[in-house]
N, CA, C and O of each residue as an XYZ file, in Angstrom:
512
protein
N      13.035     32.135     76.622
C      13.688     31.119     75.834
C      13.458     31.413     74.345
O      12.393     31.583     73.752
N      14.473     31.428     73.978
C      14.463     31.438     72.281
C      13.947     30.129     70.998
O      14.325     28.973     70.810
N      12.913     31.028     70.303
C      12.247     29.919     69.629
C      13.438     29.655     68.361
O      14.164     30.380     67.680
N      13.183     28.231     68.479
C      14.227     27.317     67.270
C      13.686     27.332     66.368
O      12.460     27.227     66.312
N      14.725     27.517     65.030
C      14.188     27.480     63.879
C      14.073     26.016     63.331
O      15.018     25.253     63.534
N      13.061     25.618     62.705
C      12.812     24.281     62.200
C      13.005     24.269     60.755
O      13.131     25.342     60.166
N      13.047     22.883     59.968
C      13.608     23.086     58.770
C      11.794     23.510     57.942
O      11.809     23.893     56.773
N      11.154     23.450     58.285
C       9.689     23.925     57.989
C       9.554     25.133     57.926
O       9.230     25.545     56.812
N       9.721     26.100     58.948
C       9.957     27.054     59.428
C      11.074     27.946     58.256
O      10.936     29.089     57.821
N      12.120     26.995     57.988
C      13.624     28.132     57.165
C      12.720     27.555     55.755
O      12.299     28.415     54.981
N      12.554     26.670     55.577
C      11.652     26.554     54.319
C      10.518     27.215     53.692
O      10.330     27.384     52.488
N       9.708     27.605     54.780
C       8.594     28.594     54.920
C       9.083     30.495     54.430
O       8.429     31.327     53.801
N      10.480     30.586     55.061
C      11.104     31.885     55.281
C      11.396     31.836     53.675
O      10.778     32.381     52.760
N      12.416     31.095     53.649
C      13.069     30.809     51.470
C      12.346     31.364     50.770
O      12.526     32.359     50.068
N      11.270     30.587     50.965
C       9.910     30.061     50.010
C       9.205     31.915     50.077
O       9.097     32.464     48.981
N       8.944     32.422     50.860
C       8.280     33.681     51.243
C       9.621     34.795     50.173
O       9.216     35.435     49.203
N      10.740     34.818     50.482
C      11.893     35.094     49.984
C      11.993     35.372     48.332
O      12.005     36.400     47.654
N      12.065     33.819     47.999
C      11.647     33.920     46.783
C      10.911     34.544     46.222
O      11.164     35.197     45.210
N       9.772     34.450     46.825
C       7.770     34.813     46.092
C       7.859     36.408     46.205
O       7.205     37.120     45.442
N       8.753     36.969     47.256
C       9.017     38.468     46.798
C       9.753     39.124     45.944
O       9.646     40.293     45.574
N      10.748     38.058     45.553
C      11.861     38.974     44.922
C      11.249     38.183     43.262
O      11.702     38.567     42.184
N      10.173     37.057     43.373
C       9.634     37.169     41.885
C       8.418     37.817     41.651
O       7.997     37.771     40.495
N       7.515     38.629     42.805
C       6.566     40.028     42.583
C       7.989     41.089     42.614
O       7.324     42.125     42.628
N       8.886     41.402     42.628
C       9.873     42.654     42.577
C       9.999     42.440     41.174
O       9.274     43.242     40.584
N      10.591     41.726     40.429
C      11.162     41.347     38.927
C      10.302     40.316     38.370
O      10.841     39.596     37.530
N       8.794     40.030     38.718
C       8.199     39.513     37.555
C       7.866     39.946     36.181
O       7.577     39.406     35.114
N       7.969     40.714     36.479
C       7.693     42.370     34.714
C       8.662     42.132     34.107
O       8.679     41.923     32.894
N       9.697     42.123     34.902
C      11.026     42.392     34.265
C      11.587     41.176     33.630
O      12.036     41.214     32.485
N      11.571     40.118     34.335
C      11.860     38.319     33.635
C      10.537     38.282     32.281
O      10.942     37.832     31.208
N       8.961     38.755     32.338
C       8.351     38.412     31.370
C       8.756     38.708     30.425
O       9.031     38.059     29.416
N       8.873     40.280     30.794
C       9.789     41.172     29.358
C      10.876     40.462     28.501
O      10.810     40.198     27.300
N      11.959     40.189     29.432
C      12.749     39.266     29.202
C      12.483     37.936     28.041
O      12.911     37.747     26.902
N      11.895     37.431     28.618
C      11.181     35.747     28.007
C      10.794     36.039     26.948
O      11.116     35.456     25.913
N       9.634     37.499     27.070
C       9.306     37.604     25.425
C      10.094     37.923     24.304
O       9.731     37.553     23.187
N      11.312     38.681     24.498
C      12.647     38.993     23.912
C      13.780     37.815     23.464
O      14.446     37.902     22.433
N      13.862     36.834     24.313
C      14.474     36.134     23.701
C      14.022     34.999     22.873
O      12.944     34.426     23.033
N      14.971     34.686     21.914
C      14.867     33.953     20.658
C      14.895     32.229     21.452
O      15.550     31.600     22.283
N      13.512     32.020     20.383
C      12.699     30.835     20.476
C      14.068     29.699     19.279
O      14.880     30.093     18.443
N      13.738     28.287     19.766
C      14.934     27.651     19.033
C      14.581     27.306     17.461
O      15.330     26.668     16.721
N      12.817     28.052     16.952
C      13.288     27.928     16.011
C      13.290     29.402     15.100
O      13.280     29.664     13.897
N      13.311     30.340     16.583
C      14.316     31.586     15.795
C      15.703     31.386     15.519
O      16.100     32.054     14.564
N      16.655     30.579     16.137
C      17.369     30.324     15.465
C      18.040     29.358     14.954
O      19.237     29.070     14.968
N      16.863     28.759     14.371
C      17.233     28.040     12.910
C      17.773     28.873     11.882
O      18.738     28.522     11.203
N      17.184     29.965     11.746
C      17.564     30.614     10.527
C      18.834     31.866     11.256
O      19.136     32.928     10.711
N      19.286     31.449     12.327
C      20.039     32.472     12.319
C      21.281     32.329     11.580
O      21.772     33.291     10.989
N      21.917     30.953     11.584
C      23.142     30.831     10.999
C      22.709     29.398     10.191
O      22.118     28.477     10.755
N      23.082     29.389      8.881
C      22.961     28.870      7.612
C      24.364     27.670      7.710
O      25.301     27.685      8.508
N      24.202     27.106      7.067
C      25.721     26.006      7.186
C      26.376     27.113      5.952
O      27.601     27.225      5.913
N      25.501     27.931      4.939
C      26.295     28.876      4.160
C      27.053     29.980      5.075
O      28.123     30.490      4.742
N      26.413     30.256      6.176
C      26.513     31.735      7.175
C      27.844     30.931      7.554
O      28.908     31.440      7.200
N      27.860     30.181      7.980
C      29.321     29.363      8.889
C      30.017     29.250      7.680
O      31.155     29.154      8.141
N      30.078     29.225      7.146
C      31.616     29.567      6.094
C      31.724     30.725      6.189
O      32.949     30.660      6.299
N      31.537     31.743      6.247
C      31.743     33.323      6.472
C      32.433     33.616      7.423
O      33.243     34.542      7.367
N      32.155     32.527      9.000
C      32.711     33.128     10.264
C      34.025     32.613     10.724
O      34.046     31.482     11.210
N      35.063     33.260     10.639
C      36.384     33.214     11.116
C      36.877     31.816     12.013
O      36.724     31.639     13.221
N      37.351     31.130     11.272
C      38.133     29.847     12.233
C      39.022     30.208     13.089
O      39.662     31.256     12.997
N      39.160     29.235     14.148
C      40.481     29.059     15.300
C      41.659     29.586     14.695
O      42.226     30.638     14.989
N      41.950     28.812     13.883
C      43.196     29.308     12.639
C      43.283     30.389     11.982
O      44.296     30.829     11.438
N      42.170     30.882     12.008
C      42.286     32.500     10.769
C      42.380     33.380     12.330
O      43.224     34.203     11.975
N      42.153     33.657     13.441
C      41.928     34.655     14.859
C      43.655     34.094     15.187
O      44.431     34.874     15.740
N      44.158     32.529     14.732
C      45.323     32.474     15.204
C      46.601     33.454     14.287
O      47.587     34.114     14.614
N      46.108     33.196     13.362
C      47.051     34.151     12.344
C      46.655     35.521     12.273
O      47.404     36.348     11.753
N      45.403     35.877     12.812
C      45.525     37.645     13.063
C      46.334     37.992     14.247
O      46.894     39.075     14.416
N      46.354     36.620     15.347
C      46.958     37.566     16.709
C      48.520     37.620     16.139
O      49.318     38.503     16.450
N      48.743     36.751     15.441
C      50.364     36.540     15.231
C      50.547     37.620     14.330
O      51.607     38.236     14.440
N      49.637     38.026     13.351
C      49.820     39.237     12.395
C      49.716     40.782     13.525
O      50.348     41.831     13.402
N      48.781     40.440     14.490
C      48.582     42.174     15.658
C      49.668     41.955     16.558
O      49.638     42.794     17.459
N      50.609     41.158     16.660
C      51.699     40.749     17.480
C      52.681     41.591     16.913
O      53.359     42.451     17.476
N      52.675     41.197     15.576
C      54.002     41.178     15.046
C      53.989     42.727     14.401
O      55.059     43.267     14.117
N      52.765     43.372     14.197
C      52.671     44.709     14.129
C      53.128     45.328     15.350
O      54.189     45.944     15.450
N      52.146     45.112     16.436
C      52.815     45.998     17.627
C      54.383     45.949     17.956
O      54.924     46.903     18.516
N      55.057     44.855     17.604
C      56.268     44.461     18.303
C      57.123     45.381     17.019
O      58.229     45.810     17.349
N      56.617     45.700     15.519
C      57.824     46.484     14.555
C      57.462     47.963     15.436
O      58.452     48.596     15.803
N      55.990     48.575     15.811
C      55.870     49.551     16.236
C      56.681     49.998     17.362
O      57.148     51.137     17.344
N      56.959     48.960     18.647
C      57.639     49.084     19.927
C      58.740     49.130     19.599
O      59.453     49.667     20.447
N      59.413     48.692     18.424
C      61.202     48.541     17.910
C      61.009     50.067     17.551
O      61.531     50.913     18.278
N      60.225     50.457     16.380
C      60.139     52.078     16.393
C      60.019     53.178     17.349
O      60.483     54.311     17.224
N      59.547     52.849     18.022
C      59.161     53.631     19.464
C      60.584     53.704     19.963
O      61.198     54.766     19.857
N      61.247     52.438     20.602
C      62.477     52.045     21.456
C      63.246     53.002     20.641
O      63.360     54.112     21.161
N      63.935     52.803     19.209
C      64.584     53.649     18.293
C      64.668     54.910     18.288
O      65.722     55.513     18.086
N      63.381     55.534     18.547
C      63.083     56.748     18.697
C      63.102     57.372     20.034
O      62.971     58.593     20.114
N      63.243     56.701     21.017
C      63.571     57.106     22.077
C      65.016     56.607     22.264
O      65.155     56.852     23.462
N      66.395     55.967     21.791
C      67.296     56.126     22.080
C      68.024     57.236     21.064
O      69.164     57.619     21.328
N      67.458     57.633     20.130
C      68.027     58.343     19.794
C      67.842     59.990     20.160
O      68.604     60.940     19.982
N      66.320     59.886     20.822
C      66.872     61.334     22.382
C      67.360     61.208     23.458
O      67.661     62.164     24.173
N      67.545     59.835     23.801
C      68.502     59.580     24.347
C      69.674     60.202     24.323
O      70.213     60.936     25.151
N      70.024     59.802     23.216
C      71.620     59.713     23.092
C      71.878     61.223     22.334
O      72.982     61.768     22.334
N      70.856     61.709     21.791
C      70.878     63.207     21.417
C      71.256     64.409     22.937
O      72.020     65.363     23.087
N      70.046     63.555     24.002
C      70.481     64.280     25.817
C      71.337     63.980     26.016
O      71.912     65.005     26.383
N      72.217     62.952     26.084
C      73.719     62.557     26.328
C      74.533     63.309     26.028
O      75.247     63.813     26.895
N      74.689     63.649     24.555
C      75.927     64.331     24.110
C      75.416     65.931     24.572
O      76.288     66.710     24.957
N      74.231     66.302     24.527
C      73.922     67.767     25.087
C      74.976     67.794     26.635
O      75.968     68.522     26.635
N      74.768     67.273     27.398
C      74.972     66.873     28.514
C      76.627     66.717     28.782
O      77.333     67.249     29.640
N      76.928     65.872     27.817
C      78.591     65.802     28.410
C      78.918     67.091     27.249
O      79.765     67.791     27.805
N      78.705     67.492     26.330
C      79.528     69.064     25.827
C      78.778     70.392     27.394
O      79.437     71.309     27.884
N      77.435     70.040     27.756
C      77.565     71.192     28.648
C      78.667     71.025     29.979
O      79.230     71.780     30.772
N      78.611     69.774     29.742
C      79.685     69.760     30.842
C      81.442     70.088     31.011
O      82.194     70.472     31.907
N      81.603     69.486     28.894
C      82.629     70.245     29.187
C      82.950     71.697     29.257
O      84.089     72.014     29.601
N      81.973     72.720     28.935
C      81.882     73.786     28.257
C      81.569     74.600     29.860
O      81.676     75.822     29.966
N      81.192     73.741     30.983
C      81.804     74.573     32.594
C      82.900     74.112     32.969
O      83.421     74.825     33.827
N      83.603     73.029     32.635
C      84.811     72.840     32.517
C      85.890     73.441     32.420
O      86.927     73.417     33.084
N      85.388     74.274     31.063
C      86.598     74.568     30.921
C      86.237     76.190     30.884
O      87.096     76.982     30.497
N      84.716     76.717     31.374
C      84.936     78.099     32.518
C      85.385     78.182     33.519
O      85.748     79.281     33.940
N      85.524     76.987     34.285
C      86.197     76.562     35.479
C      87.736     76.864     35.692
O      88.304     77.293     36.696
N      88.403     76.404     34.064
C      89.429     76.449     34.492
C      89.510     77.961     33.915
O      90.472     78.609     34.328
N      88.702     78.556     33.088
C      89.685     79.749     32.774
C      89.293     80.687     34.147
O      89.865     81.749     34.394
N      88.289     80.142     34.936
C      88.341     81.192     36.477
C      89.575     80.865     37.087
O      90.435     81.712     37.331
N      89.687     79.634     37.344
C      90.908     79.154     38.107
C      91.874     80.264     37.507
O      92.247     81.198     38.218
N      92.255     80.143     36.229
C      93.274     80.823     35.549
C      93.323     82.247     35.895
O      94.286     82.749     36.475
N      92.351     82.848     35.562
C      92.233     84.189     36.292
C      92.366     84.721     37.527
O      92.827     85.856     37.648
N      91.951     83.922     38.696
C      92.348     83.769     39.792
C      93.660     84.014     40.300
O      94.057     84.944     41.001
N      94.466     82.710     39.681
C      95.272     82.893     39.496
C      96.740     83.946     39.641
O      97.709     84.257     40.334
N      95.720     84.251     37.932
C      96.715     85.321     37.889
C      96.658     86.818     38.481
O      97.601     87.608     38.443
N      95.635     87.021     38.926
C      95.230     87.648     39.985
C      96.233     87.759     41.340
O      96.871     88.733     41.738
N      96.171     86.927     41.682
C      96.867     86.635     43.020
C      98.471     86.452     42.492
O      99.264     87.011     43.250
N      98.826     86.061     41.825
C     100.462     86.185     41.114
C     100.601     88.198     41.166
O     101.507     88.785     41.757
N      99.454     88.895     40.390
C      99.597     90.103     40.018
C      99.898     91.037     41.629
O     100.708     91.946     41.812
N      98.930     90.418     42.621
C      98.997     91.417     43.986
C      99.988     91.068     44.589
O     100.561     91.733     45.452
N     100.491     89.282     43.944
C     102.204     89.297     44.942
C     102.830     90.034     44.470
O     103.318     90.665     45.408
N     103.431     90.697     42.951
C     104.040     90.969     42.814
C     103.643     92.728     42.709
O     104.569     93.406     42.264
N     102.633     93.326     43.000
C     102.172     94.641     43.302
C     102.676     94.580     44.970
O     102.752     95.595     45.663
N     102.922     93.526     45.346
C     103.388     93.942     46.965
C     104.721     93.782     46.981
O     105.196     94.147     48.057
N     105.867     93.201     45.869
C     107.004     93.334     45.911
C     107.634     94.234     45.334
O     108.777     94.561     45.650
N     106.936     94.773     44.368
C     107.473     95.944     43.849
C     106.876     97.445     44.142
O     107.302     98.560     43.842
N     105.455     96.911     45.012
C     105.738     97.710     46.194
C     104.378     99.071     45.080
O     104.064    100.167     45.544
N     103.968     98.656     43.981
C     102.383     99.333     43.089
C     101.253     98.839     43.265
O     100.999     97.638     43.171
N     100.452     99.735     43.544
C      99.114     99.358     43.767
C      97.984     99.842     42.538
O      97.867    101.030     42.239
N      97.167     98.747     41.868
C      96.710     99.292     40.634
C      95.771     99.462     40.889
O      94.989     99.953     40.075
């Protein structure tokens, strides 16, 4: 039969739990404690003079609207600069196209006249 855990018992377990994992990191929390600033280290950290120095709600609101409005002339430059290789590949593109176009047709043409030339090398009966 399996022994039940009692709330004495899971309390006992916690409690044991705890007391190890504060011998694992007791060094490490003292260290700690002695490092941080006591409240009347900082008294002198910030001055009611020091707080006029540090940036209001309002001054961080008008930089994001000022880093906004920079990135957004930069992305119009960017966009600009990429439609105009754009549209620089475009026109590459439709002149190469016309420019097999119209090798196309001068094969056709040759062809052509090719085949006009052997009908009439077979009616008049010369072979060139």
């Amino acid at each position: 039969m399996k022994k039940r855990i009692t709330i004495e018992n899971l309390a006992g377990m916690v409690k044991r739990g705890f007391d190890d994992i504060g011998h694992q990191f007791g060094d490490a929390i003292e260290r700690l404690r002695k490092e941080m600033a006591t409240k009347n280290d900082l008294k002198h950290f910030a001055t009611k003079e020091d707080l006029k120095h540090f940036a209001t709600k309002e001054d961080l609101v008008d930089f994001k609207d000022d880093i906004i409005g920079e990135v957004r002339k930069e992305n119009a430059k960017v966009i600009q600069s990429n439609d105009k290789v754009v549209t620089k590949l475009d026109t590459v593109i439709k002149e190469l196209a016309a420019h097999d176009l119209a090798h196309k047709r001068i094969d056709d043409t040759l062809e052509n006249h090719k085949r006009r030339i052997g009908k009439l090398e077979g009616v008049v009966g010369v072979k060139s």
